[in-house]
Structures are given as structure tokens and as C-alpha cells.
N, C-alpha and C positions, 0 to 999 in steps of 0.2 A: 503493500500500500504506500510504497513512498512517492511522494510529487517532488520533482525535481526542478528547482532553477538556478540557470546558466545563464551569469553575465560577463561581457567582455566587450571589450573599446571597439566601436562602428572600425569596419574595413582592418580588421585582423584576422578573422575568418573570412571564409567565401559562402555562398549558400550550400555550395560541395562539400565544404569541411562539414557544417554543422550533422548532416546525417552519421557521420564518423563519430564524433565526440558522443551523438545520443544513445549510439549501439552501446561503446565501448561503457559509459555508463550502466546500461541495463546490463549490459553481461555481468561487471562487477557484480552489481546487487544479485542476479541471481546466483554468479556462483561462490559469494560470499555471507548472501543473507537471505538466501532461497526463495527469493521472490519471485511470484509466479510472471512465466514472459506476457502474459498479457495484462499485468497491471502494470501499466507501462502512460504515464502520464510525467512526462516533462516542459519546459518552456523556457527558450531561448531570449534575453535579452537584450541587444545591442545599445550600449551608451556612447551620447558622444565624451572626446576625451575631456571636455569640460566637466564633464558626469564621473568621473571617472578616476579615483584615486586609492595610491597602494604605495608600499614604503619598496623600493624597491630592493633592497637586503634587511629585512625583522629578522630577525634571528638568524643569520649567517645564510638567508636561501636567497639570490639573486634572479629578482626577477624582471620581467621585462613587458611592454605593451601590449602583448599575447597572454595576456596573465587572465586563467578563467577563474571567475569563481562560480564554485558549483556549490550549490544550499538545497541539503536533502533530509524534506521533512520527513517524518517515518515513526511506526507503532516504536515504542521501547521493547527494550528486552535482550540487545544485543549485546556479548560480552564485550573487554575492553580488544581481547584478541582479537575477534572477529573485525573492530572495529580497527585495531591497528594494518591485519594484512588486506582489511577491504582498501584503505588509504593506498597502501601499496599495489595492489594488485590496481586500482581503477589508474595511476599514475605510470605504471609499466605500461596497460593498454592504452593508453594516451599517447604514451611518444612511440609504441614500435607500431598503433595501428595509425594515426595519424599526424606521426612527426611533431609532437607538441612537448615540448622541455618537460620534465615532472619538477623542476623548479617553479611553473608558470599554473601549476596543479594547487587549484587551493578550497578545499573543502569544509565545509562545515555540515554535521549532523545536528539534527532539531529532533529530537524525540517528542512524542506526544501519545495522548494514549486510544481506545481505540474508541470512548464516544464521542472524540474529535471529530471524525470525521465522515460527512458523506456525500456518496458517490453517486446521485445523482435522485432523481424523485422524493426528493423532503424526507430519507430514509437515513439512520444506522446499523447500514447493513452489516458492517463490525460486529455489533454487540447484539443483533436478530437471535 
């Protein structure tokens, strides 16, 4: 059930890259937090670089105007492992499916719980 958003600086992606970065997303989540492939809800942001700020080495990571961030809401319950080699694993698919530094990888998890959320017709299908 996670919803996913992707922001990053107008004219650093192309409309080509963006279907690369959505897969390699969902792969991660499913093969690190068994998400089924059709709950598959993301969205892509484009800022301009007015919109648009980041330190470019925080903690010794050097980054640069390709810098994504991705913000992935999602039920709790994940350990901190899971959560460490999901980080890893969605930043190796990153740069060997679509050439994007895993310096320029920046993620954030949102937990929430499951009568958060629903998925369409005034329902909590979660907690049904």
C-alpha cells in the first residue's frame, strides 16, 4: 500500500527516464517489503530550480542537480533491516538500471497505519 512521490529539478530527467526510476522503485518495494505489483501508485514531481533546494554534501554524500527525492508513505511494520537493504537495494537499481549516482538517491519513509488510508469509494479497505 505504499504511495510514492518523486521530486526532482524541471529538465534532469526526460519523460524516458521517468518510467525507469518508477519500475526500479516498485521492484525495490516488492522485493524488499513484499508488496503486491499491482499496488502500484506513484507521482512524479518536476520543480523548477527556484523550487528546488539541497545541501549539496550533508553528511559527506555529494550531490548534484539530479538529486531525487523519493517520499514513501506506507503501513508500518517494517524492520530496521528491511529498511536498511531496501535503501540499498532501490539505490543499486537506480544507477545500474538507469544511470543515476546512488549519491543523488534520497529517501524518506513515512509510516502510517492502516485506517489511514483509502483506496478509493469512501472505503477502508485496510481495516474491512
Amino acid at each position: 500500500m505504499p504511495f510514492v512521490r518523486i521530486g526532482y529539478m524541471e529538465q534532469q530527467y526526460t519523460e524516458q527516464e521517468l518510467p525507469c526510476i518508477s519500475y526500479c522503485i516498485l521492484k525495490a518495494l516488492i522485493e524488499h517489503f513484499q508488496v503486491p505489483e499491482k499496488d502500484y501508485f506513484q507521482v512524479f514531481h518536476a520543480h523548477k530550480q527556484s523550487e528546488f533546494y539541497y545541501s549539496p554534501d550533508y553528511l559527506n554524500v555529494p550531490r548534484t542537480d539530479k538529486l531525487l527525492y523519493i517520499q514513501i508513505t506506507m503501513g508500518s511494520g517494517r524492520t530496521t533491516e528491511q529498511k536498511k537493504s531496501f535503501y540499498h537495494r532501490l539505490a543499486e537499481l537506480l544507477s545500474t538500471e538507469c544511470k543515476i549516482r546512488s549519491n543523488d538517491v534520497f529517501v524518506t519513509l513515512v509510516e502510517t497505519e492502516f485506517e489511514n488510508w483509502s483506496f478509493g469509494n469512501g472505503l477502508a479497505q485496510m481495516i474491512l
